[in-house]
N, C-alpha and C positions, 0 to 999 in steps of 0.2 A: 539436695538430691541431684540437681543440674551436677552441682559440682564435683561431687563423688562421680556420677556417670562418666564425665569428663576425662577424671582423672582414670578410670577404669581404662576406658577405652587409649589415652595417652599410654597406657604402661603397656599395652598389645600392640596399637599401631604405630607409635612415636607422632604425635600430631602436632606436636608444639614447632618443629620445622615448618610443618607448613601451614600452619598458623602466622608463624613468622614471615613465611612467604607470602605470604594472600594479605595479611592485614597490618605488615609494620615497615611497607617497602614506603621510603620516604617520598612525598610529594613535594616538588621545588616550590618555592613560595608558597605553598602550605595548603589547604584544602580548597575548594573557590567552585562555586554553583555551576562555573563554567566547565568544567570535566564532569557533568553529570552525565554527557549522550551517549558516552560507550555502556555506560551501566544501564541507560535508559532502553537504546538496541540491545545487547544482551538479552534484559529481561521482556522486551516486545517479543524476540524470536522466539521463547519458552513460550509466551502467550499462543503465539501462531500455530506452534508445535503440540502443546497440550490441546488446542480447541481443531486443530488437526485432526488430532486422534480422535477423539470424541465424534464430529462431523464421519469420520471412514468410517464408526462402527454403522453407520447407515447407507453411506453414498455407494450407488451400483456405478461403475464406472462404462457403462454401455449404451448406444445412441438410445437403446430401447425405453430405459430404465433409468439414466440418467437424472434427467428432467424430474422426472415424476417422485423420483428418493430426494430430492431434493427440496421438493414442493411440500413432500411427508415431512421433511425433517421443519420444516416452517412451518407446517401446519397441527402436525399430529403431533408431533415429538416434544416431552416435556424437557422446556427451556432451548428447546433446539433452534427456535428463531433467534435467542439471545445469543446463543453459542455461534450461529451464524453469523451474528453480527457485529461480535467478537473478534471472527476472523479477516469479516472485510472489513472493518473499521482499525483491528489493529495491522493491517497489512497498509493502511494508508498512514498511520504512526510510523509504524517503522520506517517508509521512504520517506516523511518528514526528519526525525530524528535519525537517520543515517546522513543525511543529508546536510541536516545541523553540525553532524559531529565532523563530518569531512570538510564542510566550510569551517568551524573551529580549529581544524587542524590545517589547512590551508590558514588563514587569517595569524597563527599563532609560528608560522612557519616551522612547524612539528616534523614536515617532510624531508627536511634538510639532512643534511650523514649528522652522525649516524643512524638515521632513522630510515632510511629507504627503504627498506625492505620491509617494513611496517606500514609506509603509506602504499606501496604497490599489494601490499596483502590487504589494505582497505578498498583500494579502488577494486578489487577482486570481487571482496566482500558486496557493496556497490553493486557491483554488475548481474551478481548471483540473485542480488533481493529484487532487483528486476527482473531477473529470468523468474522467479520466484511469484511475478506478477503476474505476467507473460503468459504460466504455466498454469496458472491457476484459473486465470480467466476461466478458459475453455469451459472445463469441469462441469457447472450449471447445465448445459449443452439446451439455451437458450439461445433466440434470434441473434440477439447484441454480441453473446458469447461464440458464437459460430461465427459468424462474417467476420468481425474483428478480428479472430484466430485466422481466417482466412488470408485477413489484409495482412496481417502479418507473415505468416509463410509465404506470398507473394511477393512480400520484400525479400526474404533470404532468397529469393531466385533471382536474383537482379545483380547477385554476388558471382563475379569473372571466374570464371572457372568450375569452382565446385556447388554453383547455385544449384542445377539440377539435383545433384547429391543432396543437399544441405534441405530442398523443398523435399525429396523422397525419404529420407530421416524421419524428416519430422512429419512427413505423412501418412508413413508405414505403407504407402501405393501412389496409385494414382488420385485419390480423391480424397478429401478430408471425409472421417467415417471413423468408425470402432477401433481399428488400428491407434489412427491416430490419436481421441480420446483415452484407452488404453496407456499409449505413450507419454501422451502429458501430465496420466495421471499418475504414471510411476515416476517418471522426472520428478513431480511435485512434489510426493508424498516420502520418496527413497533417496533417490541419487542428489537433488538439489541436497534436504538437509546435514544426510554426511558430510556430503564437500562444505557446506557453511560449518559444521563442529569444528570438522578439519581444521578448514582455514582461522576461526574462533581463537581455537588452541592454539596455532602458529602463531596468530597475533598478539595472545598475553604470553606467549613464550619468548618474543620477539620485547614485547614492550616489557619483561622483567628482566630482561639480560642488558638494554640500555637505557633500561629507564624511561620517563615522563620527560616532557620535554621543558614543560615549566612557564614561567614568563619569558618574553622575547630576550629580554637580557641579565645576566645578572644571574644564570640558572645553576641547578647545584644537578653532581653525577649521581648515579644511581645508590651507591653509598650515604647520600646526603652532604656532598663536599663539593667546594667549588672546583670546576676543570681549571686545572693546570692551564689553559691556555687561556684563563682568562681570572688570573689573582684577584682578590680582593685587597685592594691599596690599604698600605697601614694608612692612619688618618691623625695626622702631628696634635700634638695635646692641645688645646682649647679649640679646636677646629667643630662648629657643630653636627650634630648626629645626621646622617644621610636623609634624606627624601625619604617616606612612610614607602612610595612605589621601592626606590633603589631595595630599603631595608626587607621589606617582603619578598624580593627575588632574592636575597640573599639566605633568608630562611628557609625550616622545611621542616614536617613535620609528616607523621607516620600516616597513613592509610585512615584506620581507625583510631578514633572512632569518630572525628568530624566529618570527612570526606563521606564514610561509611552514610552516618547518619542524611546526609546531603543527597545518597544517590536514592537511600530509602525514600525520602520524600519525594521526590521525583518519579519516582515508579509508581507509586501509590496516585499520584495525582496523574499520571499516563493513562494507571487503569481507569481510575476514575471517571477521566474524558473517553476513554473508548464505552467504557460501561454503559455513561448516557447518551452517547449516539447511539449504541447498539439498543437501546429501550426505546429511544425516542425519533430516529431516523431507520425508516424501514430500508430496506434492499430488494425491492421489488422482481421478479422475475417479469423477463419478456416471456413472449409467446413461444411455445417452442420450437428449435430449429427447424427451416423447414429449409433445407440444400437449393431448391427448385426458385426461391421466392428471392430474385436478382436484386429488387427493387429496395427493399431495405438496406437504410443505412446506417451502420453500426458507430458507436462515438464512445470511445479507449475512454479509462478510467484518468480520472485525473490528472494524475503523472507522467500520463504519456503525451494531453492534448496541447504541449508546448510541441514537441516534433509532429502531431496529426497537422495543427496547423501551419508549421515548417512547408511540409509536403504540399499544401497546398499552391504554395507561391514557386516551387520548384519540380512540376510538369513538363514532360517532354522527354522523349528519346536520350537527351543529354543532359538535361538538368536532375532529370529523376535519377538515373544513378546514381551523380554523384551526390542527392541526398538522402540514398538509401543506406551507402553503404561508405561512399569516400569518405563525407565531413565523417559520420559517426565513427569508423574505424579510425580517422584520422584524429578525431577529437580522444578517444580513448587511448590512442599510442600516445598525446601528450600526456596523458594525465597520468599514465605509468612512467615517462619519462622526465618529467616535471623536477625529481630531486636532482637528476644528473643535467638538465638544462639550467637548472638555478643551484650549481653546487658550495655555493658561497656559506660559513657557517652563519654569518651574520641575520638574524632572524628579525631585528629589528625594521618594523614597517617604512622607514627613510631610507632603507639600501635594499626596500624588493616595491617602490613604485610601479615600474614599468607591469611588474608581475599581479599585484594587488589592481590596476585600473585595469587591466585584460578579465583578470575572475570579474570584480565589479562590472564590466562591459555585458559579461557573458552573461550575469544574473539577469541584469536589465533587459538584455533581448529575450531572456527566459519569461522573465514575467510579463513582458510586450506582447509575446506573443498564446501565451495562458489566457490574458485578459481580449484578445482580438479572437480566441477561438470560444472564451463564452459567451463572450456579444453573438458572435456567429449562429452558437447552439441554441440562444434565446430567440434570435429572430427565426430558427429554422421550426416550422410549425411540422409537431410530431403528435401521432395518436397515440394516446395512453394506449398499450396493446389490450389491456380490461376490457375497455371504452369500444373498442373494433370486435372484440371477441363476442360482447353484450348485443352489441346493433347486428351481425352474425348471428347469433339466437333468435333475437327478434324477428331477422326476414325466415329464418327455418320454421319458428312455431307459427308463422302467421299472424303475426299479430297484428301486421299494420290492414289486415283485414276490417277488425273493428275497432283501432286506433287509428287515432290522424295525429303525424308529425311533419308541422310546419307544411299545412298545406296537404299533405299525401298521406293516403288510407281512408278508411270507411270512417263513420261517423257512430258504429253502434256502441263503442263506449268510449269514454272521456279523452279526452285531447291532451295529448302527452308531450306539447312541445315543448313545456316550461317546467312539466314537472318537477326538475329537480329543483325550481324554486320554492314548492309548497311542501314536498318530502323527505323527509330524513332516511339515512340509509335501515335502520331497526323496522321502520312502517314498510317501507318497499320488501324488504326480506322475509315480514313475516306475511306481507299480502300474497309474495308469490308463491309462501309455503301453503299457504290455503288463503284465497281471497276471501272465503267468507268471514274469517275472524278480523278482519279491519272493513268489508261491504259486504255488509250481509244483504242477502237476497241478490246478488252479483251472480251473473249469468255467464263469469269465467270462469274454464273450468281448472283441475290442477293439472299442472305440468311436470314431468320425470326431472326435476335440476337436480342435481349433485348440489354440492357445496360449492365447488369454481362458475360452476353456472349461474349459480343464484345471486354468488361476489360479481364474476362479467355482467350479466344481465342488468344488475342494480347500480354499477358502476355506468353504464351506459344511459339510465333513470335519470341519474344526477350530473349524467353530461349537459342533459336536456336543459340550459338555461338562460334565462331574455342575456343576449351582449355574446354567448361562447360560440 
C-alpha cells in the first residue's frame, strides 16, 4: 500500500530527485554517531516549535494576565505542565546540542574553505537560540523573569552610541511593562523562528552544494571522490593495505540508511531525556513581578551563569563595559572570522595547535567559571517564594495569635515550630480545608484559601523544621 502511494504521488510530483537529494548525498568516511547534533538541533527546534504553539493557545501575553495563564496552564491545563516543561527542558537541549555540534565542527576543522559561509551561518544560528533564551525568559512575567530581563536591557545600554536606542527597542518606553512583554513575545514566537528556518534552509543549502566535511584527512568531495588536490597514492604491489583510520577517510557511503538510522536514535533518546526531566524536575514559578520590589535578586538560567559570573569580577566604570559589550562583541567577530584567520586547508589537528589550545583554554575558563557561580548560588541563602508567600498568609489570618513559632504567638493551640517534622503535606492541606476532619473538636475555624494559598500556606508548615 506504502508502496503504490509512493509510487502515486512520484508520477505527480517527481520525488525520486529529491529523494536523492535528502537521503543518497555521500558521507566522507561513511556514517559515524559523531554527525548526529545537526540532526539532533533540527529536531529540538521542531520540539520548541510544536510545544510553542501549544503553550500560545493559552499564554495572555500582558503584565495583567501573564503570570496567571501561566500558572493556569501548570495547574489547570491537561498535560500543560508536561508541555511546559518540554519547552524549558528542551530549550536547555538545544544550547547543549548546538553547542556540541559547533565544538564538533570546530574540533573537525569543518570551518575551513570551503566551508565558511556554513560556519558563519552556524555561529548565526548560535546567536539566534540564545536570543531565543533571552526572549523567552521574560514571558512567565515572574520575579526572576522580570529583573533578569531587566539586567539584561541594562547591558544593551552600556553599548557606545546606540545604547539608548537599543534599551528603548527593547523597551517599547521608558519602563520595562506591557510594551515590552508584548515585544519579547512577538520576537519569541515570530520574528526569531523565521529567521532560524531561514537561516536552517541556507545551511543545508550551503552544506549540500559542498558537501560534509568528513574526517580531518583523507576526505572525499561532495560527489563521493577524492579532491584533486589531494590524490589517493597508487600503492606498488605487495605493499600492505592502509591504516583501518587512512582507509575509512577514504570511503563514503550514502546518507541512508545508516547515518539515517544513527540520527533517529539520537532524537529518540533527546526526547526521552527532556521527557523525564519535564515529569520529574518541576519549573517552579517565583512570585509574581513586582517592578517596585529592588531587593530581589534574579540568577539567569544556566547558559548564561558562566558570563553572570564573568560580570562579577569586572565592575566599575571601565571594566564593566568592556565586559558587557567589548569582550562579547569582540569574541563574536572571531568566531565569524575564525575561517579567514585559520585559512589553511589542512584540517588535521597537528597544523591548527595554536588554534585547538585557545578553543580548549576558552572551554576551561567556561567551565571555571559555571562551577564558581554555583558554589556562589549555593552558598547565597534564598527563600523559596511559596515559603514567604505561606508565612505572609499566616501574619494576615492571625494565626500566630493562637500559635507559637519558635518562641512568638499565643499558646491557645499547638506549637508550630517543628511542625513540618511531624506533618506531611496531604495532612496540612486537608486540615486547612476543614480542620475538623483531621481535629475534631478544634476550635479553628475555616479560612477562604484558594488552591495557591493552601500550596503557600503548607509549604510554609513544612518549612517549620528542628536545623532549617
Amino acid at each position: 500500500m506504502a508502496s503504490k502511494l509512493y509510487a502515486w504521488l512520484d508520477s505527480r510530483l517527481k520525488l525520486k530527485p529529491v529523494k536523492d537529494t535528502l537521503l543518497d548525498e555521500p558521507i566522507p568516511g561513511g556514517a559515524s554517531w559523531i554527525y548526529v547534533f545537526g540532526s539532533a538541533t533540527l529536531f529540538l527546534f521542531a520540539l520548541q516549535a510544536i510545544t510553542g504553539m501549544f503553550l500560545a493557545v493559552y499564554y495572555a501575553p500582558t503584565p495583567d494576565h501573564a503570570y496567571d495563564s501561566v500558572r493556569y496552564i501548570e495547574t489547570q491545563v491537561l498535560f500543560g505542565a508536561f508541555v511546559r516543561g518540554l519547552h524549558h527542558w528542551g530549550a536547555s537541549a538545544m544550547v547543549v546540542v548546538i553547542g556540541l555540534h559547533m565544538l564538533q565542527v570546530f574540533l573537525y576543522g569543518a570551518y575551513k574553505p570551503p566551508r565558511e559561509a556554513m560556519w558563519i551561518v552556524g555561529v548565526l544560528l548560535l546567536l539566534l537560540t540564545m536570543g531565543f533564551a533571552f526572549t523567552g525568559y521574560l514571558l512567565p512575567w515572574d520575579q526572576n523573569a522580570y529583573w533578569a530581563t531587566q539586567v539584561g536591557i541594562n547591558m544593551a545600554g552600556g553599548v557606545p552610541f546606540v545604547g539608548t536606542f537599543l534599551v528603548k527597542v527593547m523597551r517599547g518606553g521608558e519602563m520595562l511593562g506591557a510594551l515590552t512583554l508584548s515585544r519579547f513575545f512577538a520576537v519569541h514566537v515570530l520574528f526569531l523562528p523565521a529567521t532560524i528556518a531561514v537561516l536552517v534552509a541556507l545551511h543545508m543549502f550551503i552544506l549540500r552544494r559542498v558537501g560534509p566535511a568528513g574526517p580531518w584527512s583523507g576526505g572525499l568531495d561532495r560527489r563521493g571522490k577524492r579532491p584533486e588536490s589531494s590524490p589517493a597514492p597508487p600503492r606498488p604491489e605487495g605493499q600492505p593495505s592502509p591504516p583501518s583510520g587512512e582507509r575509512r577517510a577514504r570511503r563514503s557511503e550514502p546518507f541512508y540508511p545508516r547515518q539515517v538510522f544513527m540520527d533517529a536514535v539520537v532524537m529518540l533518546g533527546v526526547f526521552a531525556v527532556v521527557a523525564v526531566l519535564a515529569l520529574t524536575v518541576a519549573f517552579p514559578l517565583a512570585d509574581k513581578a513586582n517592578p517596585s520590589d529592588h531587593s530581589f535578586i534574579p540568577v539567569p538560567e544556566w547558559y548564561f551563569l558562566f558570563y553572570y559570573q564573568f560580570l562579577k569580577y569586572m565592575e566599575g566604570p571601565i571594566l564593566g563595559p568592556i565586559a558587557t559589550w567589548v569582550i562579547p562583541g569582540g569574541f563574536i567577530a572571531l568566531l565569524l572570522a575564525l575561517p579567514f584567520l585559520d585559512p589553511s586547508k589542512d584540517r588535521a589537528p597537528s597544523s591548527r595547535r595554536t588554534v585547538l589550545g585557545l578553543g580548549a583554554l576558552f572551554l576551561v575558563g567556561v567551565f571555571a567559571l559555571v562551577g564558581l557561580s554555583l558554589h556562589d548560588l549555593q552558598e547565597m541563602k534564598r527563600t523559596d517564594p511559596a515559603v514567604a508567600s505561606g508565612k505572609a498568609l499566616y501574619d494576615q489570618f492571625g494565626c500566630i495569635g493562637c500559635h507559637r513559632v519558635h518562641a512568638a504567638g499565643g499558646s491557645v493551640g499547638p506549637d508550630l515550630s517543628y511542625v513540618g517534622d511531624h506533618r506531611d503535606r496531604d495532612w496540612l492541606i486537608k486540615h486547612f480545608r476543614d480542620p475538623q476532619s483531621t481535629s475534631p473538636g478544634s476550635i479553628m475555624p475555616k479560612f477562604p484559601l484558594d488552591e495557591r494559598q493552601l500550596t503557600d500556606l503548607t509549604a510554609y508548615m513544612l518549612s517549620l523544621k528542628k536545623g532549617a
